[in-house]
N, C-alpha and C positions, 0 to 999 in steps of 0.2 A: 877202757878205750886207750890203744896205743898213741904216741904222738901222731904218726902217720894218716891215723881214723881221723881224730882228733882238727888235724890239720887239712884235712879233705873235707871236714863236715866245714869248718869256720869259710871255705871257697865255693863252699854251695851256698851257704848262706849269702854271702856275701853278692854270692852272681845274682843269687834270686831278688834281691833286693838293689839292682844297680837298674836305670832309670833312662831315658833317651838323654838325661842332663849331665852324665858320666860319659867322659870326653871319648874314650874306649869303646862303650855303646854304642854313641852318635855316630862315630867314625863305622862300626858295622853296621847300622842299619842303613846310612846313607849310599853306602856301596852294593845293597839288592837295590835293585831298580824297581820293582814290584813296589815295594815299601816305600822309597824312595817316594816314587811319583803319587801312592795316596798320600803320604803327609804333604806333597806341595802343592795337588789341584786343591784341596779345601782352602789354603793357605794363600793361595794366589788365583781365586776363581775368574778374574777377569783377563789370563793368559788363555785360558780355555788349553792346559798341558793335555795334552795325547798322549805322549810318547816321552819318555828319558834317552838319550842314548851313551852320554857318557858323563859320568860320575865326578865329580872332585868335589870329596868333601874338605873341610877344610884349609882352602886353597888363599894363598898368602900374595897378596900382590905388593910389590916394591914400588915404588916410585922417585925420584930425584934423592939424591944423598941426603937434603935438608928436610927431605918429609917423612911423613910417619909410614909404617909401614899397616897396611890394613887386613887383618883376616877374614876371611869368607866361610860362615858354615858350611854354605852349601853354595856352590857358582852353579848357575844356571842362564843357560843361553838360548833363545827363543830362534824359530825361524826369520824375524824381521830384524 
């Protein structure tokens, strides 16, 4: 097996074994919408989610120079 082989097999492996907890992952499957919205109606059953319609997954909100700044897996905004 050439390096090239070699080096193609270690990136299969490696993809085959990456997880929704691998930041890379997360970041793709929360941008299908499909997928998206089964992992958050089980997740949040009392929003009763229908519908996704735009994505940001991990989405950084700022706030005042003295505060911390907080990330967001997934933002999600309801109709109310």
């Amino acid at each position: 097996m050439d390096q090239r082989e070699l080096y193609l097999k270690q990136l299969e492996e490696k993809w085959e074994h990456l997880t929704i907890t691998n930041d890379i992952m997360f970041g793709m499957v929360m941008e299908n919408e499909q997928i998206c919205l089964e992992l958050i109606q089980p997740s949040l059953p009392e929003l009763n989610i229908k519908a996704i319609s735009r994505i940001t997954p991990q989405k950084q909100i700022t706030g005042p120079i003295s505060a911390r700044t907080v990330r967001f897996d997934v933002f999600v905004r309801d109709e109310e």
